[in-house]
N, C-alpha and C positions, 0 to 999 in steps of 0.2 A: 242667252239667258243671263238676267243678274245672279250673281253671289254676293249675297246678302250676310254679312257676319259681325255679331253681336261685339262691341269693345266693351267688354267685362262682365263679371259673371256673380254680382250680388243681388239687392234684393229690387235693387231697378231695372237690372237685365231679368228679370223676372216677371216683375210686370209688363216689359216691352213684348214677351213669348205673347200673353195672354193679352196683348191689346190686338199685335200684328200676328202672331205665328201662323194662324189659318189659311194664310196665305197673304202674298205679298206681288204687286202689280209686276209680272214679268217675272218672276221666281219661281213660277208654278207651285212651290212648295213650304213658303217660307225660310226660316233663315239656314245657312246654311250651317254653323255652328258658331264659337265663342270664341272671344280668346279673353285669359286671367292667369294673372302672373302665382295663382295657386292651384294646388292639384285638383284641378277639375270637380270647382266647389259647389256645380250644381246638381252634382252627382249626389250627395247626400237629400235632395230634396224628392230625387228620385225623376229627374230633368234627362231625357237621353242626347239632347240636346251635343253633338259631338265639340267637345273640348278641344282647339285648334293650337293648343301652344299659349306661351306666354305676349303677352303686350313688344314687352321688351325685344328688339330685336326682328317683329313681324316686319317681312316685307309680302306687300299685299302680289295675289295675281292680276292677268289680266281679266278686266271684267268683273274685278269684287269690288263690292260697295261696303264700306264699313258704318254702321249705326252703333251711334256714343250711347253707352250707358253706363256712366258715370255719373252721378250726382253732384260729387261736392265739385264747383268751378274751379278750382287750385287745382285739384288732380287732373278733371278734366282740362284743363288748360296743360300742362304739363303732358300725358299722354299725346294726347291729338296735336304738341308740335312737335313730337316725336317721330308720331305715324306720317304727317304731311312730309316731313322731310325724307321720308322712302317710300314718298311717292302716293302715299291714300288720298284717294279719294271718297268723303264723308257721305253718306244718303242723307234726304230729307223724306220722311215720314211725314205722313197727316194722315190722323185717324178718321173713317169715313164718316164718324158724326160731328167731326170738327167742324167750326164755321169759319172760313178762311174771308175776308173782304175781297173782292178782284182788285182792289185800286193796295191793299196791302202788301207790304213787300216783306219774303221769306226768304231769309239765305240760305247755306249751303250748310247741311247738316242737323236743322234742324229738327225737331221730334216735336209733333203737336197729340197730345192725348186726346182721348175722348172725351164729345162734349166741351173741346174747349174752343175757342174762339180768339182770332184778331181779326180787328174792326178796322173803317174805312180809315186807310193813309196808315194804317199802319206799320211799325219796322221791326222785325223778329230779327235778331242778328245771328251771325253765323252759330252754330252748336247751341243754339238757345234748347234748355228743355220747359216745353210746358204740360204739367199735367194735368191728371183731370179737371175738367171743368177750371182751368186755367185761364184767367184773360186778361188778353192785351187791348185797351180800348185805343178807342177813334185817335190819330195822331199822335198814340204813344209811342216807345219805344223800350225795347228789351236790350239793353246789351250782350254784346257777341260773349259765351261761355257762360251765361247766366242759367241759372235752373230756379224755375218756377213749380212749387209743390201742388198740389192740387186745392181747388176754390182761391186760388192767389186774384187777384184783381188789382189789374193795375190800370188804374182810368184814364181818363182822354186827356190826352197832351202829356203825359206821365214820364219824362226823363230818366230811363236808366242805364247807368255807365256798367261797363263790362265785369263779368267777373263773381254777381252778385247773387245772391242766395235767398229766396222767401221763402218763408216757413210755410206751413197749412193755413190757408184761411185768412195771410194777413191780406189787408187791403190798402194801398195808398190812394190819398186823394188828389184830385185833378190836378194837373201842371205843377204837380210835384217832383221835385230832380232828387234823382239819389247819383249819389258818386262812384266811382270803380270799387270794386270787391267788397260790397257793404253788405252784410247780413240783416237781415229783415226778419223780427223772431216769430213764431205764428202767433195766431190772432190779430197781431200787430195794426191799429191804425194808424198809418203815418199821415200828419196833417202839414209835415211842414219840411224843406229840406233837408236833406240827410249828407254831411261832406265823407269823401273818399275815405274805406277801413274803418269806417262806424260799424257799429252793430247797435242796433234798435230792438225796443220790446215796448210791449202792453198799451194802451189805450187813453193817453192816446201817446206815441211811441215816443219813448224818449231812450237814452245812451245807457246804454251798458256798464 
């Protein structure tokens, strides 16, 4: 049987209970609990959700699957080479209304939300988060630690380098490249290249 255990305990590991908790392929049960480097902070939401200790310092057992729910990619990136280096092994999630392409390729860790979609040739990279109604179009790419908010749309042929962050609802347009750790602000339409630690806004998206 997997064990299944949540990496962090905010308002993203919260929507992950409520996408997946009903159960989980091979868990019987869903997750098995959390871990957050604070006093067992889903305790106030009223989550019984068993609190497993801090980040810091977890060495996983045999047989547990850890799922990132981390949002911002810095942290995320930071944790998850922590965890790898004693030994974690990350789960990939797909929510059962997701639409995955068969010819698309999903790394290792990744979380696809509900309703959302990668398209034919596509590349989700390691720890990618996508949420709701999230997409990755035809021969795009996600880079590895990126997190995608929900209605994000990244369209076909769409270059994104690692690290990067879209807000709700922006959307870039086709064969567009964004660079490593670029923030994409919601709403955002991005029409034209974005270089590496830009952050973009508004319509159509220009620099911060």
């Amino acid at each position: 049987m997997t064990d299944y255990v949540l990496v962090g305990g905010g308002g993203l590991a919260r929507e992950l209970l409520d996408w997946f908790a009903p159960g989980l392929e091979g868990s019987g049960s869903g997750f098995a609990g959390y871990l957050d480097d604070g006093d067992d902070p889903m305790a106030a939401f009223g989550n019984r959700l068993p609190h497993l200790g801090a980040v810091k310092g977890h060495r996983p057992k045999p047989g547990q699957q850890l799922v990132m729910a981390i949002g911002a990619p810095s942290g995320k990136a930071m944790v998850a080479e922590a965890l790898k280096a004693a030994g974690a092994v990350f789960a990939t999630l797909i929510h059962p209304t997701a639409w995955v392409s068969a010819s698309a390729r999903v790394d290792a860790g990744v979380v696809i939300g509900p309703f959302a979609h990668a398209s034919a040739d596509a590349h989700v990279g390691e720890l990618v988060l996508q949420g709701a109604f999230a997409g990755v179009g035809h021969d795009a790419a996600a880079g590895a630690g990126s997190s995608l908010s929900g209605y994000v749309d990244l369209m076909g042929g769409v270059k994104s380098g690692r690290g990067c962050l879209f807000g709700s609802g922006c959307h870039v347009l086709p064969r567009v490249s964004i660079g490593d750790r670029c923030t994409i602000g919601a709403g955002a339409v991005v029409v034209r290249n974005v270089p590496s630690d830009t952050t973009v806004y508004a319509q159509p998206a220009r620099s911060l």
